[in-house]
FIGU-993614 format. One record per residue (C-alpha): chain; x, y, z. Coordinates in steps of 0.02 Angstrom, whole numbers, plus 50000, padded with zeros to 5 digits. Layout:
FIGU-993614
{cadena=A	px=X	py=Y	pz=Z}
...
end
This chain:
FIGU-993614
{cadena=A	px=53300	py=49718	pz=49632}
{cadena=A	px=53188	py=49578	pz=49644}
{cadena=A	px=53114	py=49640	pz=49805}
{cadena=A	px=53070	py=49810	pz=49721}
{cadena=A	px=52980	py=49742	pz=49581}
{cadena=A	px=52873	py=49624	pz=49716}
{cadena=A	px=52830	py=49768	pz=49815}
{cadena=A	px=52719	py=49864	pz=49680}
{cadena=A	px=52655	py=49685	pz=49644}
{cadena=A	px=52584	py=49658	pz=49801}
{cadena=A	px=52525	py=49811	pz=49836}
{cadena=A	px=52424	py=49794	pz=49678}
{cadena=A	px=52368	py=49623	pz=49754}
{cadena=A	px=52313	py=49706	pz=49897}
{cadena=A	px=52210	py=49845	pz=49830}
{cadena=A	px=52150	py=49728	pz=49712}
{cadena=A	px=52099	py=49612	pz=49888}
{cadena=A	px=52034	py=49753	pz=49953}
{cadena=A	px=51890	py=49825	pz=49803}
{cadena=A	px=51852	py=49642	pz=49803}
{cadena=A	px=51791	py=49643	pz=49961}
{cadena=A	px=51711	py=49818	pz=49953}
{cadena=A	px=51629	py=49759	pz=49803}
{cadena=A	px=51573	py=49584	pz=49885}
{cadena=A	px=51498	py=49698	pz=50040}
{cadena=A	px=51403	py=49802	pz=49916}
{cadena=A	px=51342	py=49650	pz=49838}
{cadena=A	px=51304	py=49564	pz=50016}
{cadena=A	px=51201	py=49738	pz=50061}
{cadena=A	px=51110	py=49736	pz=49887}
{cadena=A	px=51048	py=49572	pz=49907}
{cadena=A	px=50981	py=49619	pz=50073}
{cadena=A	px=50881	py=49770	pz=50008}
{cadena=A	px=50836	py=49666	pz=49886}
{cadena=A	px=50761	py=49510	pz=50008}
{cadena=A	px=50668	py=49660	pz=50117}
{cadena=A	px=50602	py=49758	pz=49957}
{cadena=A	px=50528	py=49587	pz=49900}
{cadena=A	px=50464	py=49533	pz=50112}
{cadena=A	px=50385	py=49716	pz=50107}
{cadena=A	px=50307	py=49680	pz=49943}
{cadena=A	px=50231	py=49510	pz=49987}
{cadena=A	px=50170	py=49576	pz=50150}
{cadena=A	px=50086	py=49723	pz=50056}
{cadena=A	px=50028	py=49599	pz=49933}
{cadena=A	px=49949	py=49508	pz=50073}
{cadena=A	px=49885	py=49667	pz=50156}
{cadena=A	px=49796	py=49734	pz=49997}
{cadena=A	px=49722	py=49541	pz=49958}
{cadena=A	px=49647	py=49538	pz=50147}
{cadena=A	px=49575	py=49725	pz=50141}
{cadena=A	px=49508	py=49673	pz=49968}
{cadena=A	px=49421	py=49505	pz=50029}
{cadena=A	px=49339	py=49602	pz=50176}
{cadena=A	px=49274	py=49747	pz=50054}
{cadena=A	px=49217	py=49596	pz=49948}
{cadena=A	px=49138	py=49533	pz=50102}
{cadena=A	px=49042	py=49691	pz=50150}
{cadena=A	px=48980	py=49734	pz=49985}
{cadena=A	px=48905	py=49560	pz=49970}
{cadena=A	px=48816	py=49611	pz=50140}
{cadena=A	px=48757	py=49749	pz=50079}
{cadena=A	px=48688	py=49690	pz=49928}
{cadena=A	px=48579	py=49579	pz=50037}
{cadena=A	px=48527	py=49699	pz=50153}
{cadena=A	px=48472	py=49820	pz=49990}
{cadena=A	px=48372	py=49653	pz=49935}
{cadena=A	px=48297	py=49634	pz=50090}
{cadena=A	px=48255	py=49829	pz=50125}
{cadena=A	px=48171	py=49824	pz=49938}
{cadena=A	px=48072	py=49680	pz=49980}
{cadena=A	px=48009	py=49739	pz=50122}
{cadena=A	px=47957	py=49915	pz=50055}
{cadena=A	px=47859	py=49808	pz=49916}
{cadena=A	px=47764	py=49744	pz=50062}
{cadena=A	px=47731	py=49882	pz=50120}
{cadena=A	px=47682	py=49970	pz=49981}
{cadena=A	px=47573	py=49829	pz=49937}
{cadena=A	px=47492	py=49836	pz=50127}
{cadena=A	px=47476	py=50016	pz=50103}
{cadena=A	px=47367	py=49988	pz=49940}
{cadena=A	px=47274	py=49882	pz=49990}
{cadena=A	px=47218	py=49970	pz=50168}
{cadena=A	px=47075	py=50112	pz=50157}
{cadena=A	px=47133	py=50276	pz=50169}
{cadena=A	px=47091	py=50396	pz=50309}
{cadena=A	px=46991	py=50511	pz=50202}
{cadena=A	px=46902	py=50369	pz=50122}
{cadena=A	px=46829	py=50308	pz=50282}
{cadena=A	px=46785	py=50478	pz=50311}
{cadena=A	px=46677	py=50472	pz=50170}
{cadena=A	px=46605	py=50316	pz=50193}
{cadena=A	px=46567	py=50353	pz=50385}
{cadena=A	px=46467	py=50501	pz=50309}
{cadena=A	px=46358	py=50415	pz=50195}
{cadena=A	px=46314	py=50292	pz=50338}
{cadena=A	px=46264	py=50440	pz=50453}
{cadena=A	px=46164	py=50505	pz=50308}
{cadena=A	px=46104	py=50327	pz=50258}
{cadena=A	px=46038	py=50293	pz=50469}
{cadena=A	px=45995	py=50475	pz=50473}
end
């Protein structure tokens, strides 16, 4: 009788082996997920920091280029003031003909 009571017993001990190591492979598969969720995340992470610091980059360049642009249409403007204007040296070639004439 001793042998029938052992049987159950160890077939209990061996379903009880085997959800252990199902459980133990789930964990092992979880913590793998886990460890690649986390790489992709750095990496992303990484990704979106580089993208940022080269959008960073060109606005800077940009900025300086407006600066420069805005400067140089000062100059411009302040060349253009300062020129005579077509129909002002019209006007003053006309009262020289009249003045000779």
């Amino acid at each position: 009788m001793n042998g029938v009571t052992e049987y159950p017993m160890q077939q209990y001990a061996s379903d009880f082996s085997v959800k252990m190591r199902d459980v133990e492979e789930r964990m092992r598969l979880l913590r793998e997920r886990v460890l690649l969720i986390g790489q992709t995340n750095i990496e992303e992470r990484e990704r979106a920091f580089n993208e940022i610091q080269e959008l960073k980059k060109t606005v800077i360049q940009l900025k300086e280029e407006n600066i420069r642009i805005k400067e140089l249409l000062e100059r411009i403007t302040e060349q253009l003031n300062t020129t005579a204007r077509k129909e002002e040296l019209t006007i003053l070639q006309r009262q020289l003909d009249m003045f000779r004439g």
